[in-house]
Every structure is written in C-alpha cells, then in structure tokens.
C-alpha positions in Angstrom: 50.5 30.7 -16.7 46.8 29.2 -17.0 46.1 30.6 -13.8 47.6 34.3 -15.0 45.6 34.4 -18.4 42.7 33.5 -16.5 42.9 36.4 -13.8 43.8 38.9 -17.1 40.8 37.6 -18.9 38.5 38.3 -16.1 39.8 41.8 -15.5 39.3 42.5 -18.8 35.8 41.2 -18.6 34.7 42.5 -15.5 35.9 45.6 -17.6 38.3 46.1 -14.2 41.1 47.1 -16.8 41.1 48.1 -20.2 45.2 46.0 -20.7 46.6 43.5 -18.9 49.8 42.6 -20.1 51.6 39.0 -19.3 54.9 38.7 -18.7 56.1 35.2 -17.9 59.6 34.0 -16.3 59.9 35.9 -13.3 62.4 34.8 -11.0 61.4 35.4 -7.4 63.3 34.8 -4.3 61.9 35.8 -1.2 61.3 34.4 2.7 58.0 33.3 3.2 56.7 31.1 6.4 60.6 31.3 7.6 62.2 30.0 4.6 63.9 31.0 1.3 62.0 30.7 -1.7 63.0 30.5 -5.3 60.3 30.6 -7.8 59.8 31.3 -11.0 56.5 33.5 -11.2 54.3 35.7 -13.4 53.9 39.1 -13.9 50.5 40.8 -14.7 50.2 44.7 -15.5 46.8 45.9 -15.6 46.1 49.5 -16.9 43.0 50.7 -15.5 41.8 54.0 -14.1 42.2 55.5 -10.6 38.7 55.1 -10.1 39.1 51.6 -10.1 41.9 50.6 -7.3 39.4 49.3 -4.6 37.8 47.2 -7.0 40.5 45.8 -8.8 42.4 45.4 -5.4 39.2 43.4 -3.6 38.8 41.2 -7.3 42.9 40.3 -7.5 42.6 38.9 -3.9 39.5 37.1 -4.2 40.8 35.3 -7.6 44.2 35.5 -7.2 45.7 31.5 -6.2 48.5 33.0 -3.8 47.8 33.8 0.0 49.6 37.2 -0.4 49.5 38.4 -3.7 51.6 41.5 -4.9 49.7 44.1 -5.9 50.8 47.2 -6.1 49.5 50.7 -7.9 51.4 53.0 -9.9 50.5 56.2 -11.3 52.4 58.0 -14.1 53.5 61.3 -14.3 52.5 62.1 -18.1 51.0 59.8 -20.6 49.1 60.6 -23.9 45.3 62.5 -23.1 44.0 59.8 -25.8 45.8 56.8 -24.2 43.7 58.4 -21.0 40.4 58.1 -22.6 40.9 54.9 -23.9 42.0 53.0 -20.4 38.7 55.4 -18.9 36.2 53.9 -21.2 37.4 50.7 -21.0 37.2 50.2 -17.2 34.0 51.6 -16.4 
C-alpha cells in the first residue's frame, strides 16, 4: 500500500494523471518463474489523457517495485465533455 500511494502521488505530481484511484485487496493468482502465485495485490486506476500513454507507461515501469507490472490502457466509449476537460488540464 505505501508503495501504491507513492506511485499515485507521483502521477499526480508529475501531473501524469489528473485521478488515480486505489483499490486495495486484490487477490492475484498467476504463474510466474514456473510456479503458482497467490498474492494479494493493489490496484491503481489512473485517468489521464491519450496524449499521455508513452509517458505514463515509461514512468510506471521506472517506479513501479514489480519486474512486470500490469499496465494496461483503456479508452471509453462516451464520458461527460466536462469530465474531458478536466482529466486534459490536469495531465498536461
């Protein structure tokens, strides 16, 4: 958790996103190095412009504490022109 409020904190600074939501208690299970994992993990949802993918990609990996960390980018169909601007001016 002190690593995930850190990484949302310097999105938010880096003005990389104008949100980043937290959402702790993830359970994860997954094969990594040839095993089974079980963790419990979490969650980060940034809301930041198209613009910004490259950037935000690059800065997650460098700051990010996991080898291969999940990021993915999606793109909604409709969403509120004012909740546009908004996320636009904040991740400049």
């Amino acid at each position: 958790m002190d690593a995930a409020k850190l990484l949302a904190q310097q999105l938010i600074d880096e003005r990389l996103a104008a949100c980043v939501q937290i959402q702790e208690g993830i359970q994860s299970v997954y094969r990594w190095d040839g095993k089974i994992c079980n963790d419990t993990e979490v969650l980060l949802s940034a809301k930041t412009s198209t613009t910004q993918w490259q950037r935000i990609e690059a800065f997650i990996k460098s700051h990010h504490p996991y080898q291969l960390p999940e990021i993915l980018a999606l793109k909604p169909a409709e969403y509120s022109q004012a909740y546009g601007v908004w996320i636009n001016e904040e991740s400049r």
